[in-house]
N, C-alpha and C positions, 0 to 999 in steps of 0.2 A: 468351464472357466467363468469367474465372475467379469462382470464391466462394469464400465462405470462413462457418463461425458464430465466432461468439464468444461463451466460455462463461465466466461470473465471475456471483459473489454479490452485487455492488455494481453497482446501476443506472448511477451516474456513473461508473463506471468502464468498464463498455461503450457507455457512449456516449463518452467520451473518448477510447477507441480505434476507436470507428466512425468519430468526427470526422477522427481524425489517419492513418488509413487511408485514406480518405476523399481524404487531402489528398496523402499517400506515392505513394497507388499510385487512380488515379481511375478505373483500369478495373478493379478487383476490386468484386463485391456481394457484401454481407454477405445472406445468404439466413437466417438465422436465427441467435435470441440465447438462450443457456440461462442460468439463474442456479444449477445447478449440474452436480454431474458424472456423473449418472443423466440429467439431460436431454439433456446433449451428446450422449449417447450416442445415444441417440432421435434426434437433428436429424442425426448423420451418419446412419445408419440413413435414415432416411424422404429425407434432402434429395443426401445422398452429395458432399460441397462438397470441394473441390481439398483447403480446408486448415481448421483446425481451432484454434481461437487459447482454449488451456488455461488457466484459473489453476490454480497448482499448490494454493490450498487455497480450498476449497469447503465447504459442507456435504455430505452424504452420501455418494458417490463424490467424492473427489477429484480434482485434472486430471493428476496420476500414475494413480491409480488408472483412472481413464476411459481413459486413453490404451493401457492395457495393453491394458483389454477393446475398444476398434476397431483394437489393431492396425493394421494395413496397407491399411485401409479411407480414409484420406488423409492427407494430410502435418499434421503437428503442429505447431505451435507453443508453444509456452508461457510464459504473465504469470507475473513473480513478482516479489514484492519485495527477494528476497534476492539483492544486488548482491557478496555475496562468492562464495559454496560454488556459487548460480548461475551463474555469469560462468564458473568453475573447470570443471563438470560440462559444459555447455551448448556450450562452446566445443570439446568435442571432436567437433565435427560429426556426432553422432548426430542433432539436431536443432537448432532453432534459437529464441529465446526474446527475450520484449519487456520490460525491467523498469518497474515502475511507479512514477510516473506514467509514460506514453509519453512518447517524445521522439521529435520530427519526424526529425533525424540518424539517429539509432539505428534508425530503421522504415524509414528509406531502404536503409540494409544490410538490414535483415530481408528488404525489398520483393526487392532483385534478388539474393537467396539463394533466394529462392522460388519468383520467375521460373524462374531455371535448376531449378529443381526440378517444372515444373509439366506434363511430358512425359512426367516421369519415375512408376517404380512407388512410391506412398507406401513407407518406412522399416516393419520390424512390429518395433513398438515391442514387441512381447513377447517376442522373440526378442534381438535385437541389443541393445534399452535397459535391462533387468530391474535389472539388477546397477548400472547407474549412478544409475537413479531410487531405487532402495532404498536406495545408500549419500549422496544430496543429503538422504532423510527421514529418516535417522540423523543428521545435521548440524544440520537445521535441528529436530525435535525434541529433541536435545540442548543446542539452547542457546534460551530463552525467546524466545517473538516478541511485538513491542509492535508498537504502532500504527505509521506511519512519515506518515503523514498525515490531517489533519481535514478533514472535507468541512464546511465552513463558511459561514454565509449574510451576504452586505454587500447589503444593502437586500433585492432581488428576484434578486439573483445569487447561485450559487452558486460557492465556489471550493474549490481540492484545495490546503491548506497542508501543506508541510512541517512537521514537530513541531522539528526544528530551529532555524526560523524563528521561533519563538512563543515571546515574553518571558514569559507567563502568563495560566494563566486563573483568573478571579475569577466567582464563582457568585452568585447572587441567587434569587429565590424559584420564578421561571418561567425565566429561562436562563442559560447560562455564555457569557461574553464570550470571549474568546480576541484578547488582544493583541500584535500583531506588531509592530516597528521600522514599519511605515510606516501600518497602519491597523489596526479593529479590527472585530470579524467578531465572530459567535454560533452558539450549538448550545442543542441543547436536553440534551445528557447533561450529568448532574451531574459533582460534580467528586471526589465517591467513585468513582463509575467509572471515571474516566478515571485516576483515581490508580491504580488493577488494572491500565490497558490501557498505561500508560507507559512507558518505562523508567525504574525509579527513581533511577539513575545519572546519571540526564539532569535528572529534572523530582520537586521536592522539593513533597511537602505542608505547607504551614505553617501555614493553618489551615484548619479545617474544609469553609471555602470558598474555598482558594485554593491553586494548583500555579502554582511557580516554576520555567525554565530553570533552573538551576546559572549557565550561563554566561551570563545576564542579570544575573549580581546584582553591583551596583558595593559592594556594603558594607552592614554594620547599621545602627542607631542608635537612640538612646530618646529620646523623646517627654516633656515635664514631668510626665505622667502615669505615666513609666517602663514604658511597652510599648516591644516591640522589634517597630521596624521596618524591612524591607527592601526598600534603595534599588538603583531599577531601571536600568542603562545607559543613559545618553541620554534618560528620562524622568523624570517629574517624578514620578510613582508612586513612592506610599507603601507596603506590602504588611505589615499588619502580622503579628506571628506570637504564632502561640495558645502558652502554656507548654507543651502538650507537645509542642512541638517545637522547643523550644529546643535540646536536646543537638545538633542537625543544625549549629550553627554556634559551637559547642565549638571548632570545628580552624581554626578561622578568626580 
């Protein structure tokens, strides 16, 4: 039977590709899971598994950095979020890589790339890959990385939302809401954080407790009280906004 670890920072996120692995390929075991890329290292080391499924950022080792030091010790993989510079580097069949969230289609080609690859001598990724992995960390270091989804709680479930999806969140004393077009979900990060973790191109702070899409907002308007509030696409949500940040709808 083949194996394989999988090594990422995010609990739900290695379970979500144990699941959908799981469901790809039903004869592969996951023999062990690291949460970063000094453990990987260890779990190939000690367990020696077919394949090795990377995110490319970790805490301490990275799953570039990890991959240089096992080398040729088994086939790689690598998670990443980055659906451009990724897609570009990955595709030249040095190795092969799963973007996040998984997707059942997309793991299905992963699956029977790997197959044909499981006879074979792993890739030494320090030889062959150096020069592409260095110049994907010149990319994606050079251009700011934001969130790309919230792991979010609707009742006793957990879900992986897209930031795309999500008209806004509105904070209160114990948690922030996060409101999508079809339901609404919670976290517990404030919403000064998530203003650092966003892109602010996308998701505007208006007030102290509240981050708007851009592309949720049907228009302004004031109130007999003359606050400025902003009205949300398709909902009946009022959003008001604190004066200093008015100037943000100057161009509008």
């Amino acid at each position: 039977m083949p194996t394989a670890i999988i090594a990422d920072d995010e609990r739900l996120m290695r379970d979500q590709l144990r699941l959908r692995l799981g469901q790809a390929w039903p004869g592969l075991e996951i023999i062990g899971e690291a949460k970063n890329g000094d453990e990987a290292i260890e779990l190939v080391e000690q367990l020696k598994p077919d394949f090795a499924f990377l995110d490319i950022r970790m805490p301490g080792k990275t799953g570039m950095e990890a991959a240089q030091v096992i080398g040729s010790k088994t086939h790689i993989v690598f998670v990443t979020a980055y659906d451009t510079h990724a897609v570009e580097a990955f595709e030249r069949g040095a190795v092969d890589y799963v973007l996040k969230p998984p997707e059942h289609e997309r793991l299905l080609v992963t699956v029977e790339r790997l197959k044909t690859h499981l006879n074979k001598p792993a890739l030494d990724v320090n030889s062959s890959v150096t020069a592409m992995l260095s110049q994907l960390a010149e990319k994606i270091t050079a251009k700011p990385t934001y969130l790309q989804w919230i792991q979010a709680s609707i009742g006793q479930d957990l879900r992986m939302i897209p930031v795309e999806e999500i008209l806004f969140f509105r904070s209160d004393e114990k948690y922030t809401c996060v409101q999508t077009a079809k339901y609404e979900a919670l976290i517990r990060k404030p919403v000064r954080d998530l203003a650092e973790e966003l892109d602010p191109s996308l998701f505007w702070q208006i007030h102290r407790a509240t981050l708007v899409n851009v592309n949720a907002i049907e228009g302004v308007t004031r109130d007999i009280r003359g606050r400025h509030l902003v009205l949300i696409k398709g909902k009946s949500d009022k959003l008001e906004v604190s004066r200093s940040f008015l100037h943000l709808f100057k161009q509008m």
